[in-house]
Steps between C-alpha positions, in 0.01 A plus 500: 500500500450723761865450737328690831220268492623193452750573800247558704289196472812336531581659809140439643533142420865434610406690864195261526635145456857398712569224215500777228721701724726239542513401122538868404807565722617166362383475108352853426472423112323180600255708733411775271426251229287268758318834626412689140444158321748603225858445362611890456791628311801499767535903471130503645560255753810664584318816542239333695692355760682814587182676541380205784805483626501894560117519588557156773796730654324808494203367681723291719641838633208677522370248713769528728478859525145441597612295781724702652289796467259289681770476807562844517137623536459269840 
């Protein structure tokens, strides 16, 4: 199973659809299992949810950064 790509269809699903947002920041296991369609091994999931976790934040902040170079180029 290849870790990188399963985080980032998670990611692309998760940052298209509130309700899986909202279940992911409440029941993350529950998420990833409702998103791939299977019951992984909890080191995997484990691994998994750090990487979305780390990959939402990332692009959070990058997206912020974006904004506020947006201000300063007015």
């Amino acid at each position: 199973m290849d870790l990188k790509e399963q985080i980032t269809k998670v990611v692309e699903k998760i940052t298209k659809d509130k309700a899986l947002q909202e279940q992911f920041q409440t029941e993350p296991v529950k998420a990833l299992e409702n998103i791939l369609g299977v019951d992984l091994p909890d080191e995997i999931v484990d691994q998994i949810i750090k990487g979305v976790k780390a990959k939402l934040t990332t692009d959070k902040v990058s997206d912020a950064v974006d904004s506020l170079k947006g201000l300063f180029n007015k």
